[in-house]
C-alpha positions as CSV (number, residue, x, y, z in Angstrom):
1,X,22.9,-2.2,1.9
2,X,25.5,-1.1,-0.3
3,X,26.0,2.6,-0.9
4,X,24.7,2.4,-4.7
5,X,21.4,1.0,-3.6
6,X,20.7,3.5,-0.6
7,X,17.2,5.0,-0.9
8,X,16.9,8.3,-0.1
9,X,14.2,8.5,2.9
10,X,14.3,12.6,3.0
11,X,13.8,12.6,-0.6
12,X,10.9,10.4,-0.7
13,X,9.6,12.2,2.0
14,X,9.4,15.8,0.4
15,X,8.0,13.8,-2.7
16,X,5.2,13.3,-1.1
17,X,4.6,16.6,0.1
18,X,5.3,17.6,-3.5
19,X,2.4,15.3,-4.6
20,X,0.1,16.1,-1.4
21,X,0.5,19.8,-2.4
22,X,0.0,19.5,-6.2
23,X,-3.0,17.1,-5.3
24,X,-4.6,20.2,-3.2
25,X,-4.0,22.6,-5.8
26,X,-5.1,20.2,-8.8
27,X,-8.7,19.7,-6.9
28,X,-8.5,23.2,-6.0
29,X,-8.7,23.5,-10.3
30,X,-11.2,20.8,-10.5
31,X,-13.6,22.1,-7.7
32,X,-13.7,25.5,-10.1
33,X,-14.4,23.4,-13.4
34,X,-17.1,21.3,-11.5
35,X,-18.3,24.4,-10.3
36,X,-18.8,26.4,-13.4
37,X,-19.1,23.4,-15.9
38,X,-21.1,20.3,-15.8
39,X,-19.1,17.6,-15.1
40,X,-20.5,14.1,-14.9
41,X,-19.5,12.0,-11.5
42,X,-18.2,9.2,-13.6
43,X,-16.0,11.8,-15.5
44,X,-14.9,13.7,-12.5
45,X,-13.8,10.0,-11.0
46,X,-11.7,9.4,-13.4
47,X,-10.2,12.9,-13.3
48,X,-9.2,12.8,-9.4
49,X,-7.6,9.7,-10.4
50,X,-5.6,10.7,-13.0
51,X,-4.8,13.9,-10.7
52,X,-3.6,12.0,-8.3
53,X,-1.5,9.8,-10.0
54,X,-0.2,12.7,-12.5
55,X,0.7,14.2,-8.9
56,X,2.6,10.9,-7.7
57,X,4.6,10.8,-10.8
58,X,5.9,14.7,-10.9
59,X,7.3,13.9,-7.5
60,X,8.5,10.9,-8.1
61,X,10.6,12.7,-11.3
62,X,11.7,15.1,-8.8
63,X,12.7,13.1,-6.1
64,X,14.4,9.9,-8.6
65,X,16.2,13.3,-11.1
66,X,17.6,14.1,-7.4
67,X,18.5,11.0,-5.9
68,X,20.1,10.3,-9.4
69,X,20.2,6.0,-8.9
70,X,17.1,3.7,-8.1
71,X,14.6,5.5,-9.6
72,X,11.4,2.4,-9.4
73,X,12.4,1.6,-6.0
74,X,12.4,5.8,-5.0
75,X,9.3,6.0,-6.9
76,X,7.4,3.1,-5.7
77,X,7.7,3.8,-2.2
78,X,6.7,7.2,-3.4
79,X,3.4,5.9,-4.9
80,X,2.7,4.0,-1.3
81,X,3.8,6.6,0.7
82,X,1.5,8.8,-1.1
83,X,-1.4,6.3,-1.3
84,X,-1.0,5.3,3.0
85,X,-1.7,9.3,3.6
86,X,-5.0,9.8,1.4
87,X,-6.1,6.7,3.0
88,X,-5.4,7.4,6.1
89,X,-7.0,10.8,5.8
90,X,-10.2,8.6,4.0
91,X,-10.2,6.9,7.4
92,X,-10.1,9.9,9.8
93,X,-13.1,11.7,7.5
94,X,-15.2,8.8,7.0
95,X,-14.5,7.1,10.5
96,X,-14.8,3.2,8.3
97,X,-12.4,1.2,6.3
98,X,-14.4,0.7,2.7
99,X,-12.9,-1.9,0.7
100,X,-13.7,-1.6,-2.9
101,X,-12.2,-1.6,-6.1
102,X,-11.7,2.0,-6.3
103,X,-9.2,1.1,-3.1
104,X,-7.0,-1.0,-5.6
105,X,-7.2,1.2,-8.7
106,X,-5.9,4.1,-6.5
107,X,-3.2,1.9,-4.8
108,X,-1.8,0.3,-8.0
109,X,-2.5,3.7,-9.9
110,X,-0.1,5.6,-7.6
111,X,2.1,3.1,-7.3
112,X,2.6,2.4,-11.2
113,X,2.8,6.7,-11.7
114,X,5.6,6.7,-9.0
115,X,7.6,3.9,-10.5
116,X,7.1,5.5,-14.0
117,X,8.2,9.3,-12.9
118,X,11.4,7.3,-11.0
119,X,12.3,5.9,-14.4
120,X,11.7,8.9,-16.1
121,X,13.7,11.1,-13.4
122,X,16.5,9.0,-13.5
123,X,16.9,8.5,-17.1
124,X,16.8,12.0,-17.8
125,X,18.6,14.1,-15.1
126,X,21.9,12.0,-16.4
């Protein structure tokens, strides 16, 4: 692998703790709201998700704005590294593998954020 094409493992790797953080803090703020609000389930869906992938793609900006070059492929593997942990976690809590569609939104969702923020953090740390 040449030396301008060398993805930054570390990097990604503190990404993801970024995002994992921000997640826990962003449903932290969500938990409140549903609390004191009324919040439909439908519309509370679709805010987790958007959490989660507004998460992915602030540390995928960090991580590409730090590694400077290959800012889709840092933020990608971002996006799956991200995704493999919430569903591992999904396995461990719910003890069964539930295949669904929700699955696919949240894989591609996360993956898409990522690879946007590593544009994003690329193009505009230079």
């Amino acid at each position: 692998m040449s030396e301008e094409r060398k993805i930054n493992v570390k990097g990604i790797l503190k990404g993801i703790l970024f995002s994992a953080i921000a997640t826990v803090i962003c449903m932290v703020i969500l938990t409140l709201v549903c609390y004191f609000g009324n919040i439909s389930d439908k519309l509370l869906g679709i805010l987790v998700f958007a959490a989660a992938v507004l998460c992915v793609f602030l540390g995928a900006l960090l991580v590409a704005g730090n590694a400077q070059k290959s800012g889709l492929a840092h933020g990608a593997l971002l996006g799956i590294g991200y995704f493999l942990i919430i569903f591992i976690i999904s396995l461990i809590l719910q003890r069964k593998v539930v295949y669904s569609t929700h699955l696919v939104t949240m894989l591609v969702g996360t993956v898409a954020g990522g690879m946007l923020g590593g544009i994003l953090g690329v193009n505009t740390k230079n």
